[in-house]
KOLMAR-560931 format. One line per field, with one value per residue: residue number from 0; x, z, y of N, C-alpha, C, O, CB in turn. Coordinates in Angstrom, 3 decimals. Each point is the difference from the previous one (the first is absolute). Glycine has a CB too. Example, Ala and Ser with C-alpha at 12.3 -4.5 7.8 and 13.67 -1.06 7.14 Angstrom:
BEGIN
seq: c(0	1)
n_xx: c(13.190	1.542)
n_zz: c(7.800	-1.966)
n_yy: c(-5.690	2.223)
ca_xx: c(-0.890	0.820)
ca_zz: c(0.000	0.060)
ca_yy: c(1.190	1.190)
c_xx: c(0.900	-0.770)
c_zz: c(0.000	0.730)
c_yy: c(1.200	1.090)
o_xx: c(1.036	0.509)
o_zz: c(0.665	0.169)
o_yy: c(-0.019	1.108)
cb_xx: c(-2.928	0.675)
cb_zz: c(0.581	-2.314)
cb_yy: c(-1.154	-1.736)
# end
This chain:
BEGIN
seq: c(0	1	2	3	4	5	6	7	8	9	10	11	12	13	14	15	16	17	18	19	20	21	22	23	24	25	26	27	28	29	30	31	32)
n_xx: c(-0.296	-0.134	-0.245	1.436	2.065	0.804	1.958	-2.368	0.833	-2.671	-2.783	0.372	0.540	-2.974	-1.776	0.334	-0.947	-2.656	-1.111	1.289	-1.785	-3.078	0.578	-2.450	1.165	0.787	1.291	1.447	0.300	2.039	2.476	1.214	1.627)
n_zz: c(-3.892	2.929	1.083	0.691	-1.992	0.775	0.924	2.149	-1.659	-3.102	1.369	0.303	-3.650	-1.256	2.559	-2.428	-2.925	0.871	0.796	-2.894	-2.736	2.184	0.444	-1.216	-2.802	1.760	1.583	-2.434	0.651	2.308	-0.646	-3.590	1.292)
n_yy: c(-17.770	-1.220	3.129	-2.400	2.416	3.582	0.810	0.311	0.948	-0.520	-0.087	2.470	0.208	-0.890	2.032	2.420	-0.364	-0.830	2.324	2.011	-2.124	1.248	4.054	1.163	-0.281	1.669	-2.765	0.170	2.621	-0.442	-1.928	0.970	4.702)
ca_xx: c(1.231	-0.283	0.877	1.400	0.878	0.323	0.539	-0.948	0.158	-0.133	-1.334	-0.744	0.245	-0.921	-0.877	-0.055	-0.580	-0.785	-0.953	-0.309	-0.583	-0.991	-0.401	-0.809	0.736	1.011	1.165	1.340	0.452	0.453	0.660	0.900	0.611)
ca_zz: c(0.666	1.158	0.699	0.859	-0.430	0.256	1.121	0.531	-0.469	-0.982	0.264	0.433	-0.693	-0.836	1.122	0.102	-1.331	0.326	0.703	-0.612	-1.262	0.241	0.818	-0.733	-0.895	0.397	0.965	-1.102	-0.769	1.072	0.750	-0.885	-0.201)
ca_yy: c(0.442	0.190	1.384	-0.797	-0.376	1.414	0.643	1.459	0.955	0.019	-0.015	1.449	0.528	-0.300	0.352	1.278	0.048	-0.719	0.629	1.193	-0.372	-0.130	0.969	1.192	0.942	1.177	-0.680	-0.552	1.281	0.819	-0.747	-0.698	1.037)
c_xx: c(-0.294	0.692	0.814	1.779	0.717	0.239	-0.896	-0.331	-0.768	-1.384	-0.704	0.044	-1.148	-1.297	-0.024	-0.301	-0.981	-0.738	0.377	-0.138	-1.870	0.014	-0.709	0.992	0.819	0.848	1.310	0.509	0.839	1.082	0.914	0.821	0.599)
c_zz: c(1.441	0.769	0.716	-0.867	-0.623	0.611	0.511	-0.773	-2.021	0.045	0.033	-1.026	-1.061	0.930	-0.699	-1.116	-0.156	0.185	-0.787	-1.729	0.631	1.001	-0.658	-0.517	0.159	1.219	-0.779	-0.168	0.912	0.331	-1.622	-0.732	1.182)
c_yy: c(0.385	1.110	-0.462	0.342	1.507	0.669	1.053	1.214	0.129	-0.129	1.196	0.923	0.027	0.516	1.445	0.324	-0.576	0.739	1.322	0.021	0.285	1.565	0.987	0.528	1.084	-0.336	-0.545	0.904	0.955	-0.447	-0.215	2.022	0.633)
o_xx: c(-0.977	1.225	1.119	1.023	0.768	-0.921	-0.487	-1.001	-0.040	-0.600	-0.933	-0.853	-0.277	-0.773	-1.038	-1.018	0.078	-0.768	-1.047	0.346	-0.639	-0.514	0.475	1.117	1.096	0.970	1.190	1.145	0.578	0.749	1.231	0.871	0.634)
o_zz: c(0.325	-0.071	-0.176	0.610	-0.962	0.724	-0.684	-0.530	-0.324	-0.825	-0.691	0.065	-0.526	-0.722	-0.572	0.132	-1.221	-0.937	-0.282	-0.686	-0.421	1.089	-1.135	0.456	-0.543	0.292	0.233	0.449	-0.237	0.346	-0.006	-0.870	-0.115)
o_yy: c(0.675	0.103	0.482	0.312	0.013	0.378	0.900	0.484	1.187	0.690	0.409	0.884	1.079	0.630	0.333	0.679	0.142	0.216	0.583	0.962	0.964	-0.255	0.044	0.247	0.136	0.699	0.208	-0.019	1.061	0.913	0.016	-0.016	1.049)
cb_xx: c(1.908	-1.789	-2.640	-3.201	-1.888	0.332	2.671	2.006	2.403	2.730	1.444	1.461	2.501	2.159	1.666	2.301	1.554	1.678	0.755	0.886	3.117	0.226	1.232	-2.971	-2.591	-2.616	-3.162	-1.803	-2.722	-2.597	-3.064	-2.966	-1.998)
cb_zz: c(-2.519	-0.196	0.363	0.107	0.750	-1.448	-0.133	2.412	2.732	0.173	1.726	2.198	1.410	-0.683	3.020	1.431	0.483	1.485	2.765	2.911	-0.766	-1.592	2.443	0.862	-0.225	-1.165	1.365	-1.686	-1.230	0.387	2.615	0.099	-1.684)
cb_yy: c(0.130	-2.300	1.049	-2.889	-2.689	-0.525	-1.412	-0.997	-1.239	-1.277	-2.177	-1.050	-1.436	-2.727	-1.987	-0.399	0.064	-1.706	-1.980	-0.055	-3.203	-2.810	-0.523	0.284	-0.776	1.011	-1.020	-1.491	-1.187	-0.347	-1.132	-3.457	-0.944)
# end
């Protein structure tokens, strides 16, 4: 599947979950409370 075929906006949305899945544990914890 190709990212092209995704609105920006939905992109940055997955970008952002994304990076706060892969972020240190108490960074997550922080952000997801």
């Amino acid at each position: 599947m190709e990212i092209e075929e995704f609105p920006s906006h939905i992109i940055e949305k997955i970008k952002n979950i994304w990076e706060t899945w892969n972020s240190p544990p108490r960074l997550s914890s922080d952000s997801l409370h």
